[in-house]
N, C-alpha and C positions, 0 to 999 in steps of 0.2 A: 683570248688572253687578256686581263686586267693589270694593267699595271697603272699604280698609283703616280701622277704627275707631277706631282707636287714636291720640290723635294726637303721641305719644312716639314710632308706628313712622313718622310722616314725615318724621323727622331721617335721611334717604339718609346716604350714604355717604361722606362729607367726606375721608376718605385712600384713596378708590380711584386708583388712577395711573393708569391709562389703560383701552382696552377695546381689542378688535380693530379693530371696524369703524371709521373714521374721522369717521362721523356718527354715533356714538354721543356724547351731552350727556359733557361733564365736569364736575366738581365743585368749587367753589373753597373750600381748606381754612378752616375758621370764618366762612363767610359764610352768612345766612340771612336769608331773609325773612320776615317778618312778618304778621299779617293783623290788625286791633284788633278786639275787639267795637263794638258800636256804642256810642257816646258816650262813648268812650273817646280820648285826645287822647294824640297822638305825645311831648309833651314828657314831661308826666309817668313817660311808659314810660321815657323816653329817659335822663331822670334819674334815674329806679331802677335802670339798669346802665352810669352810666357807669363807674364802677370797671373793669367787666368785657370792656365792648364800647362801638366807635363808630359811627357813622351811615354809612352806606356810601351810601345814598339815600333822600330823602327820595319815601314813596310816598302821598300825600295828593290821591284824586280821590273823582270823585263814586261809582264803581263800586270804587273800593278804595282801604280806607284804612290802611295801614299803612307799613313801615319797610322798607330792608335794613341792616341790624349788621354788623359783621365784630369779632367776641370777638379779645380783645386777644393772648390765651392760646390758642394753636391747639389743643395740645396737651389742655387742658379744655375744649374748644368743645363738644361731643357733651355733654358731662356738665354745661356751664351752659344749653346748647339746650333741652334737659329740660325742667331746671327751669322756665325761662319758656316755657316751653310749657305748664306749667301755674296761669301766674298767670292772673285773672281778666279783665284788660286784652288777652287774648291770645285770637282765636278759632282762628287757625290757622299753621304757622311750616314752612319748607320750605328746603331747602339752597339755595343760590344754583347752578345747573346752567350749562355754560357753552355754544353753540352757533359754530361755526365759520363764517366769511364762507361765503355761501352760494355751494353747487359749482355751474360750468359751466364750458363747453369753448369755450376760445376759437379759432374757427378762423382768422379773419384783422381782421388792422384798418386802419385803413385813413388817407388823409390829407386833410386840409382843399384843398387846392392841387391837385387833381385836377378839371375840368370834365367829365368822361366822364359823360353822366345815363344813369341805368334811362332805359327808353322807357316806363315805366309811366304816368305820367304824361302823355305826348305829347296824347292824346286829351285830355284833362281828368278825364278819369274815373280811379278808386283802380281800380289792376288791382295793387295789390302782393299778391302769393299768398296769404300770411296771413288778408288781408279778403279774398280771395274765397275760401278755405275754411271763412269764417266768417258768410259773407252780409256783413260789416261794410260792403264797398264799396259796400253798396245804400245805406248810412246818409249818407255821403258824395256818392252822387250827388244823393239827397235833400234834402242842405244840413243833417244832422243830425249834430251832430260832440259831442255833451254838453255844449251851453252851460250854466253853470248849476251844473254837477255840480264837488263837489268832493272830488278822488281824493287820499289821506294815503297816503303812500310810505316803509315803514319799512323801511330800507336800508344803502345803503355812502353815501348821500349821493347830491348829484345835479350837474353843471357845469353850474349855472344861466346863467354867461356863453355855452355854447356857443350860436351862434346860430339854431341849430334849434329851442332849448331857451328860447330867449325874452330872453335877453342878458342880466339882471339879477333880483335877490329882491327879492321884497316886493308888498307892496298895486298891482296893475295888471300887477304881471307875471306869465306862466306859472305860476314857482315860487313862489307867492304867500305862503306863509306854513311853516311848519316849527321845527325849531332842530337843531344839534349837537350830541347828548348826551353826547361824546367824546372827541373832539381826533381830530389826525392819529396821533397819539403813542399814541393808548392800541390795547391786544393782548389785550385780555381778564384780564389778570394784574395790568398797575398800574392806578395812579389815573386814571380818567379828569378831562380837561380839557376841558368840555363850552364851548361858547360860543353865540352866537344865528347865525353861518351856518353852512350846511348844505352847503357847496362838496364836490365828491369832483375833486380831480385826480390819486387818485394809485390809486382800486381799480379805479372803471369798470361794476361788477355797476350799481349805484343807477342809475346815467345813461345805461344801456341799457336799461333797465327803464323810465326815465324817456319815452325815447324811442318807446319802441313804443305810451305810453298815449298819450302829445300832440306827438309830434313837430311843429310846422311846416313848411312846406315848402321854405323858403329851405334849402335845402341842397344840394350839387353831385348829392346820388345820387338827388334827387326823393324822400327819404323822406317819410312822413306817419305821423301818428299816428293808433293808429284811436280816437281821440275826442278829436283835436285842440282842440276848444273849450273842455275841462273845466278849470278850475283845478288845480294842483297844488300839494302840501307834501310836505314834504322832509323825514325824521327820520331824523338821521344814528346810528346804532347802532353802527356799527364804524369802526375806526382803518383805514389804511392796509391792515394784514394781521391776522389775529389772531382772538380768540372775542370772544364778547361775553356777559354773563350775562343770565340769565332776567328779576334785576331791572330793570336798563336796556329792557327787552322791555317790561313790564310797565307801567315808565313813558310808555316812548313812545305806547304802545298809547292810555293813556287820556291824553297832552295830544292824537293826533289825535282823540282822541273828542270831549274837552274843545273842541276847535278849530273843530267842527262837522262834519267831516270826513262826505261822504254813505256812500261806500266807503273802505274801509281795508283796502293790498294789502300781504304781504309775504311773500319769497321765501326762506326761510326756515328751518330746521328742523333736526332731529335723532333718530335713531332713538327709536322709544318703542314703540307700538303700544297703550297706553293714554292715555286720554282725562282723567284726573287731575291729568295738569301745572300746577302755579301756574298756569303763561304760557297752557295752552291754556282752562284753567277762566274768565282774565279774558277772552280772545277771544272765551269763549261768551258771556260777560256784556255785552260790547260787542254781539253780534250781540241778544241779547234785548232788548235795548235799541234796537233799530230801524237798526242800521247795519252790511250785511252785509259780509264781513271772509272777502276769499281768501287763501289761501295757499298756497302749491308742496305738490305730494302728494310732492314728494324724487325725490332719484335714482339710488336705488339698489334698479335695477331685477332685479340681477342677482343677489338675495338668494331674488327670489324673495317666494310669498304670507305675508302677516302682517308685514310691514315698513312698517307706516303709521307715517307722521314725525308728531312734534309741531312743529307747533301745528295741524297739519292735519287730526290727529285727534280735535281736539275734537268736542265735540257741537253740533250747529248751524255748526258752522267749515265753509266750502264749499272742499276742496280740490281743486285742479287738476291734472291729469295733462298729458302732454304726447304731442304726435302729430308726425311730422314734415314739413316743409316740402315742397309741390311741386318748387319750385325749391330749387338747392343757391347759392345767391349768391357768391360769391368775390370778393375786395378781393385784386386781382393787382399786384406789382409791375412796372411794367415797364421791359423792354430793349430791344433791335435783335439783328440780324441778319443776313448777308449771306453767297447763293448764290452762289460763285463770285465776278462781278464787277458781279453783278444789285445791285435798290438797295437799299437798307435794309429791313427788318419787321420792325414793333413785336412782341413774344409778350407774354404772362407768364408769369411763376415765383411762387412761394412759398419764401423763403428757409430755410435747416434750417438745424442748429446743427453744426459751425461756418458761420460766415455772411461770411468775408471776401472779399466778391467786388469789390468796389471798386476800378475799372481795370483786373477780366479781362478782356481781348480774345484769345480762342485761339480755334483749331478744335476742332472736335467730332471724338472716336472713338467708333465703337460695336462692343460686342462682338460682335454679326450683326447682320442684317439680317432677323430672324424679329421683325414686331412682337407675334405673338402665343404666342411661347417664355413659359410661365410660369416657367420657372427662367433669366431672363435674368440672365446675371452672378453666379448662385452657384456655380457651379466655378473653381478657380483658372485663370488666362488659360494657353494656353499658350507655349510657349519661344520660339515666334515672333512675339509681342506685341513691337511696339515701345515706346522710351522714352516712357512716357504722362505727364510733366511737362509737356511743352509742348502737353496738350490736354486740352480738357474731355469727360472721358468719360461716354455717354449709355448711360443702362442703363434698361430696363423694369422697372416695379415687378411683384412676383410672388413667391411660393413664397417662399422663405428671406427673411432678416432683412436690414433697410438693413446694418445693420452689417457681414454677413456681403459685400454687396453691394461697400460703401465700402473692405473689409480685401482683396479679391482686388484690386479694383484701383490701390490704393494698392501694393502688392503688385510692380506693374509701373510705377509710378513718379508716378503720379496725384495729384494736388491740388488736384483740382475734380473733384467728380462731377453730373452733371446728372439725374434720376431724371425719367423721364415715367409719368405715373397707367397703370395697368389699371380705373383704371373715373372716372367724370367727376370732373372739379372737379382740384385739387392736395390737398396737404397739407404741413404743415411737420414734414421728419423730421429726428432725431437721429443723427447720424451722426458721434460723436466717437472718431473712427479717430485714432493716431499719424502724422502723416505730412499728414491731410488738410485745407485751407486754407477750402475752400467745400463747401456741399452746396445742394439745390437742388431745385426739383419744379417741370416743367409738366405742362400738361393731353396727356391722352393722344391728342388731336389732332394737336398740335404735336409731339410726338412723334415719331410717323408719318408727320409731311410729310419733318422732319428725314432719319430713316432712309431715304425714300425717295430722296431726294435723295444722299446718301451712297453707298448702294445705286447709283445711276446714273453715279457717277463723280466728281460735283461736291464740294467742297470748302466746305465750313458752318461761318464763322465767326460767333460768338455774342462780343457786345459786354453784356458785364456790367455794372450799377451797384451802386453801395454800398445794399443792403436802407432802411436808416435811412434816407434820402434820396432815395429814388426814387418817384416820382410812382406814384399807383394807380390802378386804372380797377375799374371793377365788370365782372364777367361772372357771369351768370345760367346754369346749367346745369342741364340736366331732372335732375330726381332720380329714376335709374332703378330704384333700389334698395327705397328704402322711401317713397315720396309718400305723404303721408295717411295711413299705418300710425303703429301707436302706437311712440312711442322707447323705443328697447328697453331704458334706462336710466329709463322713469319709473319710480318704486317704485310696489308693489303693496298694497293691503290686503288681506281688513277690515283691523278692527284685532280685538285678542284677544276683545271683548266681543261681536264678529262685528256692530258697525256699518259700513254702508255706506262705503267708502272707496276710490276718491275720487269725487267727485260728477259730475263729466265733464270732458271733456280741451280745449286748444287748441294751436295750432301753439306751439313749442316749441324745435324741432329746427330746428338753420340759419336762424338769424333774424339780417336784418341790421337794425342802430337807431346810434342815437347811443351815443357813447366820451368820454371824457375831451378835451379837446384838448390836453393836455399827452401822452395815450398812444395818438394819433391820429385820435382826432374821429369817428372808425366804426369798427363791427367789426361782425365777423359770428358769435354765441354761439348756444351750445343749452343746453337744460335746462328741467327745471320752472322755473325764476326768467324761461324768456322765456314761457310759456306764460301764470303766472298775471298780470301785466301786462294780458293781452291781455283774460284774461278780466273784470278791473275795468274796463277802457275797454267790453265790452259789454255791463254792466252799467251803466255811465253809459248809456250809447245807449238800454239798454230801458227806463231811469226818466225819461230826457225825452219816451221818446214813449209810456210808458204811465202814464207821472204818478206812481208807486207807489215810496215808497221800502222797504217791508216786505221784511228779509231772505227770509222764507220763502214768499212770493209768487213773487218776484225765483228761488231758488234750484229750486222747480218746476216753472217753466216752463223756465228753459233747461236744466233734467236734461230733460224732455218734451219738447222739440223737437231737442233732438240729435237726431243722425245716430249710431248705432253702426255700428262697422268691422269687417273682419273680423281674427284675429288673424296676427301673424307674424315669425316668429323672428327678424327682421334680415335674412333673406334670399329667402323663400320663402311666401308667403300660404297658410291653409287656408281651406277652404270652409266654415266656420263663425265666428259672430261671436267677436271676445276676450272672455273674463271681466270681468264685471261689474266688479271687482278691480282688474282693470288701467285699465281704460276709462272706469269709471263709465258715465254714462247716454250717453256714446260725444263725438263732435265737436259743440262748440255751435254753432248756426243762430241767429244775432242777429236777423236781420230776421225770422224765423218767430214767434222767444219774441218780438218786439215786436207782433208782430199777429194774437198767437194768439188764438181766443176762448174756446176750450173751455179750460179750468183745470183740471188735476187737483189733488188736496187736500195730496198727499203729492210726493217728490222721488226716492224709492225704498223695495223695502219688503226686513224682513231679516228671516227664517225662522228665524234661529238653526240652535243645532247641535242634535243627536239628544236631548243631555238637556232641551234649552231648547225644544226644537223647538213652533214657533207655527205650525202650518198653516191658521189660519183670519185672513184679514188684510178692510180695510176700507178702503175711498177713497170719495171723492166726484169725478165730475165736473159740472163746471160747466159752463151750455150760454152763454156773454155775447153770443152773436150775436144779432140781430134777428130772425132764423127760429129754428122748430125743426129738431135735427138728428137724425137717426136715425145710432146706433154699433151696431160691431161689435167683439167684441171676442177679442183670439188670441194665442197664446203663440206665442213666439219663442225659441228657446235661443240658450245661449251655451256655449261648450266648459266643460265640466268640470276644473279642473287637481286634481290630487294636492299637497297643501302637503310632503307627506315625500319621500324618494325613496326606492326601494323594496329587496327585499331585510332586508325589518324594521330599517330605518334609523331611530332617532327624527330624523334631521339634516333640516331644510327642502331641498327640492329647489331650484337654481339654476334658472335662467333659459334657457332653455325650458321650463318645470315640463313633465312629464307631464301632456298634455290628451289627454281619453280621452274616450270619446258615451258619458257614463249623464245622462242627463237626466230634471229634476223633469218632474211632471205638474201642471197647471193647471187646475180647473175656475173659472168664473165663475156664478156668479147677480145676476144675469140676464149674459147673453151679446149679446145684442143687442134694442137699443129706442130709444126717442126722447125726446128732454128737449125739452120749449116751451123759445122763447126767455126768459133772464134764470131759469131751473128749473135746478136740479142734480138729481143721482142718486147715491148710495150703495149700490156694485159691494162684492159679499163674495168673496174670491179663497181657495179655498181648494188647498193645496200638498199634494202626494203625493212624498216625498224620495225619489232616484233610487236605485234595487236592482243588486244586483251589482257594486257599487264594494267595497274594499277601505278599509273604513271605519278600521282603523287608520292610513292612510296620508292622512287626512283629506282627505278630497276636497272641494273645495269648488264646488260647483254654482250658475248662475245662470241667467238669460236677458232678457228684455223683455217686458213687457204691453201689447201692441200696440192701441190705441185709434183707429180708424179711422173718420170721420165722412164721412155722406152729404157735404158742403160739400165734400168732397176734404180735408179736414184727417188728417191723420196724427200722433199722439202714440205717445210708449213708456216706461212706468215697468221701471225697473230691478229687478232683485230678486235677492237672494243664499240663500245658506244654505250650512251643512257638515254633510254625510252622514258623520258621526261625531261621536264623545265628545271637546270640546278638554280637558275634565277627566281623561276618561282619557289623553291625552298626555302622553308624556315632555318634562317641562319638564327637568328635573336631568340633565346629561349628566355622568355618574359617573365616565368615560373620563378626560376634562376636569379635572373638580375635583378638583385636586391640593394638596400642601403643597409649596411650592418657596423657590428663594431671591432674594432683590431683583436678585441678578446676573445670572439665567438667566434672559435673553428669552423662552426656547422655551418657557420652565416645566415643564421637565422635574421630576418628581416626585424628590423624597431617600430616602434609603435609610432603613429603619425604628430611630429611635432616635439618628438625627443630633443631632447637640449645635448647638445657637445659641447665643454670647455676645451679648448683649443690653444696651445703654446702660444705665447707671444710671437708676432709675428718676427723669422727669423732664426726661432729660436727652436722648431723641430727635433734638432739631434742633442738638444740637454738635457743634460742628466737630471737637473730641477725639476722636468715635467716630463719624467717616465712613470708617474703613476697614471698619467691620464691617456682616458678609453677613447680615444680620435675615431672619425665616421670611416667606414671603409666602405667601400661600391664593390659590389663581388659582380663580375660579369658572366653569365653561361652561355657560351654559343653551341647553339644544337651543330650547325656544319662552320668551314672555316670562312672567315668574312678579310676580306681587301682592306679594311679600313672600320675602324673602329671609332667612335666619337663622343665626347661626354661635355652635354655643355652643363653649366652651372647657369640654374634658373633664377632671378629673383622672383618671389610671391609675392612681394605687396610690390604694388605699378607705381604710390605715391615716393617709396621709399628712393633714399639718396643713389642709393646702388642699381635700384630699375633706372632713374634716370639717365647711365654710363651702357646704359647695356644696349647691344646692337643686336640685329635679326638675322638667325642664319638658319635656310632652310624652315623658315615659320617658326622658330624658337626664339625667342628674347632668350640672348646669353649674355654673359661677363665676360665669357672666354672658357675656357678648357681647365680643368685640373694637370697639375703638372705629374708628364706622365703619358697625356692625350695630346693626336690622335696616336693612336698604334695600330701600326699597319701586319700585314700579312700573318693573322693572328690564325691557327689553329681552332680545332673546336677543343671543349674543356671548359673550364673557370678558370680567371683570372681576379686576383687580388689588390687592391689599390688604395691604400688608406691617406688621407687628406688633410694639409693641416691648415687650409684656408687657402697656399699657393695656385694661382695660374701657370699656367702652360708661361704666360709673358715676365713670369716673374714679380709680380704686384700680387697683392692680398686681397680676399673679400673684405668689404668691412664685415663686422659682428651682424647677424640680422637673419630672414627665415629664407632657405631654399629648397631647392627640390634640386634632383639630376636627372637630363635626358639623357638617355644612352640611344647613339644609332650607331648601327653595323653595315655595313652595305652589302647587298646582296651580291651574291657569285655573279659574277660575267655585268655586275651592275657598272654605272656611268658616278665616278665620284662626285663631278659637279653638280650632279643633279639631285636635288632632295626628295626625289619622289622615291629615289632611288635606294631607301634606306629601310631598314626596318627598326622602330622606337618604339621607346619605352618608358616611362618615367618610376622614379622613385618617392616614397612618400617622402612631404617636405618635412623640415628640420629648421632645430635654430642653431647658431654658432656662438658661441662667446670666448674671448679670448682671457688669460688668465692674464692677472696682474702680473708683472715683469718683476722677479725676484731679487733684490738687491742681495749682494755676496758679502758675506762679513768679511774685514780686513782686519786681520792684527796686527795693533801696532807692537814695534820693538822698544826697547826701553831706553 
């Protein structure tokens, strides 16, 4: 583990402007959080800087007790940060990071005013797919719904009026207790206007989320909740759209704790890959303190290994991966239509954008009659096409682009195009052609009836209604594609310290729950944010029927009773299990971990990498049955992936990563024996890391420790490790780290010896001097670096400013751009433009420098400069612009 020591280097990066990735945290200029030593009281601090800074939130709980500031003086923020970082009142102090409403996909939504029910329900029994990929519906037939339990929802807020949702806040209802830390109004940037309800009618994440832990069942689509019984609170964290900072995290965090909250779920997060965060340091502290605390493992799966999100990352944090639904659910609008002079039939659609269909009544054209052409409709029509304005033209989806689809025939005179699926369900496509009025998608059923009929001679008019107003019906569709596999957008771990990440998975993908009823009262979303839901409702389930509220009880059993999957690309299954990484301890089994008896001691075990490498590990199992059980016990692998790609690439490979068979070897002492009943045993697992890998491309190796009991019980602990050095990797991509300017997106690098005219010193945020193009350092880190560092070089050794400059690490520097150093930084690019300031708050003079950039390597020694990987930029000159006098006018 690398933790930075210093605690001057944990004033991050306060003028980074942006990164690539989209969930990468942002920084809010002169905001910082605070931590007090102990008996240390917030006023007095508060009063020793108010000259400087004001109170941004008050942070007073039982597990943390400090402040967030925001320095009055952006401009000195970095340089008064320091300072009280080093008063005695002060144990620890961290930039305010900001994290964006959490990503998912919304596929459809749907309306109150619709009678159409799932048949899920008809029986009486939970047959919604979700609960029975989860065992959950066993809990339900049971009459075991988490009475008792109460679930803290840190979120977008929840539409506690919707009636599924319990109709009302407060003491006896669903959404029993919470508050609004925010307003509608606040984006992450201004003041929030926090108040005491916790309503969302306007994002929808929260109250989907809401839905899937306690849905009730008064609803037209027969939803339920899988631990409908449990109380609920609500902590509204985000405005309508927008980020939200670390401190408002922090708070909400500990009033659910404070509130008694049993479980505390949130969906959540932002790239990191280290465990150091303010926000995920209080999660652990929340979780040590007896109240376990899921979070989404993120979605951004497509990054590939080592992209574990914070707050998911923390230590003890039980993060959730996401697998996808059996069923694909769809919320259809519907129409009519009519064969000839046959009678009416209802279909559905899915409206695209544009969406004015409101009073189309035309016939159907289609470009053939081939429904299985995958280039349907991407060649231009030809010259014998008739006027297609006075009909809705039906095209197969396939091969080239909607666009491409909507522009040929528009082409021929088109204003409605009808698109039917190549594979189940619809979708809402984009299809913003010149020319075109409506677009449109049904299922590739209807499709084909359509065409045949056409094909036969008869004539198919299709009766349109307005999208916004047309009643919906549910249709359930096999998911042919991917059922039960892992979504290919969950993000992957470890994290860089090569801890277990994520801890195991639940459905996810095509979840239908409760909406807003102002933004249609249902929908149907994917993502980690529907997964980790599900898994705090079986967490309530397992602590009413196992009595236990202990996080690390609670998080080794349901890693040990999972189900691992096999892995697959989105389209195509292999015949070995996914990485530990993606899957964690694989799909959780709620009714298993609730009547498990055997207990293992641990939740998964992590081998490390080549330098760290720990091949000798320890568990205990526990026998709680009333018999003795005689175990056996067996390795199971799991595909190996490559984290780089290859071709001596430092770059992380994307998503498929490279899964190659070098698999660990596992021996057990003892291997098989028997534990009396209420006896444990302590199993020593020793690890043989897998050969013939291509260790600089860091492979990362796992499988499962298969624990099989005479009773028929079956268990499996997880295990990782990486067959290479993460210390010998290229963190610093050198390619990348360039010197550019605020105007050039691309960051294209400047020619050697560019001149910058640079504000008066002071004078950065006037308006006088926003036409000028300031130096920016774009940094690229191929993997995530501890510490980041950027000295400012002089070039000539006679000049006044070599003189002042001191040696660090073999560098003659000035000191740091303010900004620097920034610690537990991600991989991506990072942004930092410069307007002469030091990290100490003094100016370069005018005159020629260059930047070194050093990053330290994973598992490296901060103090030591060997320990870095550098780079320099080409040098440059500065000059500062004359200081603009302000005209005054006089009065008469």
């Amino acid at each position: 583990m690398v933790r930075v020591g210093l605690t001057a280097t944990l004033l991050a990066a306060a003028t980074v402007a942006r990164a690539v990735q989209s969930s990468t945290p942002g920084v809010i200029p002169g905001a910082y959080i605070v931590e007090y030593e102990d008996n240390h009281d917030s006023k007095t601090f508060l009063d020793s800087i108010s000259d400087d800074a004001t109170l941004r939130k008050e942070l007073h709980f039982d597990l943390f007790k400090g402040s967030s500031i925001q320095f009055k003086d952006i401009e000195k923020a970095e340089e008064t940060a320091a300072k009280v970082a080093e008063l005695p009142a002060i144990k620890q102090i961290w930039p305010v990071k900001t994290y964006p409403v959490p990503e998912h996909t919304v596929h459809y939504t749907g309306s109150v005013l619709q009678d159409v029910l799932s048949k899920r329900q008809e029986s009486g029994k939970d047959l919604f797919t979700p609960h029975l990929m989860t065992q959950v519906n066993k809990f339900k037939d049971a009459g075991i719904v988490g009475k008792g339990i109460k679930i803290a929802i840190i979120d977008t807020g929840t539409d506690y009026l919707h009636p599924a949702l319990g109709g009302c806040f407060g003491p006896g209802c669903l959404v029993s207790y919470g508050t609004d830390l925010v307003g509608d109004a606040f984006n992450g940037k201004n003041t929030p206007t926090p108040d005491s309800d916790p309503l969302d009618n306007c994002n929808g994440h929260g109250t989907h989320v809401a839905g899937i832990i306690a849905a009730q069942s008064n609803n037209p689509y027969g939803i339920i909740g899988a631990a409908a019984g449990v109380t609920l609170g609500s902590y509204r964290v985000f405005g309508c759209s927008g980020d939200v900072g670390n401190d408002i995290l922090i708070a909400a965090y500990n009033m659910a704790y404070e509130a008694g909250s049993d479980i505390i779920t949130a969906s959540i997060g932002g790239a990191s890959g280290w465990a150091e965060d303010p926000w995920a340091e209080v999660v652990s502290r929340i979780v040590e303190n007896g109240v376990p605390c899921v979070v989404s493992a993120g979605n951004d799966g497509s990054e590939g290994l080592f992209y574990a999100s914070t707050a998911a990352n923390g230590r003890k944090v039980t993060a959730i991966a996401s697998v996808d639904n059996t069923l694909a659910p769809a919320l259809l609008s519907n129409a009519t239509y009519k064969v000839d002079n046959g009678a009416l039939t209802a279909f559905g659609f899915t409206t695209g954008e544009p969406g004015a269909w409101g009073g189309v009544s035309l016939p159907l054209w289609a470009v053939n009659f081939n429904t299985t052409d995958t280039a349907n409709g991407c060649e231009p029509y030809p010259d014998s096409t008739p006027d297609l304005s006075g009909h809705i033209v039906l095209i197969r989806r396939g091969s080239c682009t909607f666009v491409t689809k909507i522009t040929n025939a528009v082409a021929k005179g088109a204003k409605y195009v009808m698109l039917y699926n190549n594979v189940v369900g619809t979708a809402s496509v984009s299809g913003a052609v010149d020319g075109v009025k409506g677009v449109a998608m049904t299922t590739a059923d209807q499709g084909v009836t359509w065409i045949k009929a056409l094909q036969a001679g008869s004539e198919v008019v299709v009766n349109m209604v307005d999208p916004s107003t047309a009643s919906k019906f549910l249709a359930n569709f096999d998911n042919t594609l991917s059922a039960g596999f892992l979504s290919t957008y969950t993000s992957w771990g470890p994290t860089y310290e090569v801890d277990v990440k994520p801890q195991f998975s639940s459905p996810g993908g095509m979840i239908l729950s409760t909406y807003p009823r102002a933004l249609g009262a249902y929908a149907v979303l994917s993502g980690t944010s529907m997964a980790c839901p599900l898994a705090a409702a079986v967490y309530a389930l397992v602590i009413e029927v196992r009595g236990t509220k202990d996080p690390k009880t609670l998080e080794n059993i349901l890693s040990s009773t999972a189900h691992p999957n096999l892995f697959q690309n989105g389209k195509t299954a292999s015949n070995v299990l996914a990485p530990v990484p993606q899957q964690g301890g694989g799909l959780i089994q709620a009714w298993d971990a609730a009547h498990a008896t055997t207990l293992l001691s641990v939740s998964s075990i992590s081998f490390n990498d080549t330098d760290n490498f720990s091949p000798v590990k320890q568990f205990s199992i526990s026998n709680t049955a009333k018999t003795a059980i005689t175990y056996k016990l067996s390795h199971v692998v799991a595909a190996t992936g490559y984290t780089l790609a290859g071709d001596g690439s430092i770059t992380p490979d994307t998503f498929p990563n490279d899964l190659v068979a070098g698999y660990a070897s596992i021996a057990f002492s003892p291997s098989d024996f028997t534990i009396a009943a209420g006896q444990r045993k302590i199993v020593t697992v020793t690890a043989t890391a897998p050969t013939g890998l291509d260790a600089k491309r860091l492979p990362v190796y796992s499988g499962y420790l298969a624990v099989n009991g005479s009773d028929g019980s079956g268990l499996s602990l997880p295990y990782l490790g990486v067959a290479g050095s993460m210390h010998s990797a290229t963190v610093l991509d050198t390619t990348g780290t360039v010197l550019s300017r605020v105007s050039d997106k691309n960051n294209g690098g400047v020619a050697v010896n560019t001149t910058f005219i640079l504000p008066p010193a002071g004078h950065a945020n006037d308006s006088a001097y926003s036409a000028l193009d300031l130096p920016k350092i774009a940094i690229t880190l191929a993997l995530g670096s501890a510490l980041v560092r950027v000295d400012v070089v002089p070039v000539s050794n006679c000049s006044t400013a070599a003189k002042n400059a001191t040696t660090v690490f073999g560098t003659k520097t000035l000191g740091q751009p303010l900004g620097f150093p920034s610690v537990y930084n991600p991989r991506g690019t990072s942004e930092t433009s410069w307007d002469g300031r030091l990290a100490d708050g003094s100016y370069v003079p005018a005159g020629v420098y260059k930047f070194a950039v050093k990053a330290l390597k994973i598992f490296g020694k901060p103090e030591v400069g060997s320990e870095y990987e550098t780079t320099e930029t080409v040098q440059f000159r500065i000059r500062y612009a004359a200081l603009k006098r302000r005209s005054v006018s006089k009065g008469l």
